[in-house]
C-alpha positions in Angstrom: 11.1 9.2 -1.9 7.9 10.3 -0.3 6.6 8.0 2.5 3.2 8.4 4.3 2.4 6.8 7.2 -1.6 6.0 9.0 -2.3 4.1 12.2 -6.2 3.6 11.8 -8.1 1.0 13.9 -8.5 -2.4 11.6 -11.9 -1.7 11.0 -11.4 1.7 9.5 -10.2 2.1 5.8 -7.8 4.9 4.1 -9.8 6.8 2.0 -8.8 8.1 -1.1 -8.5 11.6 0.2 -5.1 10.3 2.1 -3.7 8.7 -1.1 -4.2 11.7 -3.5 -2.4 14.3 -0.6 0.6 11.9 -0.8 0.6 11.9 -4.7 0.6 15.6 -3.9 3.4 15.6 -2.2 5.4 13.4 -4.7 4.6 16.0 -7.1 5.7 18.8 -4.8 9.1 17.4 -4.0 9.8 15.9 -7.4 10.4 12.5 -6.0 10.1 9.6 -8.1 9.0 6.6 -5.4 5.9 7.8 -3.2 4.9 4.6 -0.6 1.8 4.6 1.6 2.1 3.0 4.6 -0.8 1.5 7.0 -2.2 -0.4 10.0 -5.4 -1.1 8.1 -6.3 -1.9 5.0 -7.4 1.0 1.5 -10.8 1.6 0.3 -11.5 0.5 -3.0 -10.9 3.6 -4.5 -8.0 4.5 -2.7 -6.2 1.5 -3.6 -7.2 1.8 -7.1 -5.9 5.5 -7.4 -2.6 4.2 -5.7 -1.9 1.9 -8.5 -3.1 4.2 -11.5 -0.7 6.9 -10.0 2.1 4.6 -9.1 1.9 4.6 -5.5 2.7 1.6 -3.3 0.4 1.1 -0.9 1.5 -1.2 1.8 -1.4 -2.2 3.9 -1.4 -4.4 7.4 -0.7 -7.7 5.7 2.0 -6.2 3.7 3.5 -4.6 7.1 4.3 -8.2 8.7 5.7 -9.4 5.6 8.1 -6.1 5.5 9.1 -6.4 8.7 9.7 -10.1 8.0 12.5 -9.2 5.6 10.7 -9.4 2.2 12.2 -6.6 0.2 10.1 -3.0 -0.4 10.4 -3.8 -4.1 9.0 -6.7 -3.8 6.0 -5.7 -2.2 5.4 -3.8 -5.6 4.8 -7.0 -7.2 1.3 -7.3 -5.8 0.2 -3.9 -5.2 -2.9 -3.4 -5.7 -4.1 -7.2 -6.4 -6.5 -7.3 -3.2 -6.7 -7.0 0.6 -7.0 -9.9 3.1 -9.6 -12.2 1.0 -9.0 -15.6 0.3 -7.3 -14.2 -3.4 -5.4 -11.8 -1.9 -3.8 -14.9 0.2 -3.5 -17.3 -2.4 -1.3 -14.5 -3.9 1.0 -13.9 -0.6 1.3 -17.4 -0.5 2.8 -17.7 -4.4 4.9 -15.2 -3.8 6.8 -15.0 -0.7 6.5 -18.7 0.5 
């Protein structure tokens, strides 16, 4: 398992830049579970090439829920679905409340 970590500033965005070094580095080690981890939420792009290449990407809102004592795996189920608009919550809501 490969784990990056980012503290940005909310407004800021992980670029994809930051998500393809850590597939890098899944490939490098021969890991099979690479997990993104950060304060803020992923561009567009960056969240997109974290699902095609398998990559959780656990973003603020997914942070509180972790720490809240929803599973890792479960976080998996809605990777990649959206980021803090009213979808995105509708979704939390359905699946950890």
């Amino acid at each position: 398992m490969v784990i990056q970590c980012k503290r940005y500033t909310p407004k800021s965005k992980i670029p994809s830049r930051e998500v393809r070094d850590l597939l890098g580095a899944r490939v490098h080690f021969k890991v099979d579970v690479a997990i993104f981890a950060a304060t803020t939420y992923f561009s567009g792009p960056a969240e997109r090439f974290a699902t095609e290449n398998d990559i959780l990407a656990v973003h603020r809102d997914h942070l509180g829920v972790w720490n809240n004592g929803a599973s890792l795996l479960s976080l998996g189920a809605v990777n990649g679905l959206g980021q803090g608009d009213r979808q995105h919550r509708e979704r939390w809501k359905e699946t950890y409340e």
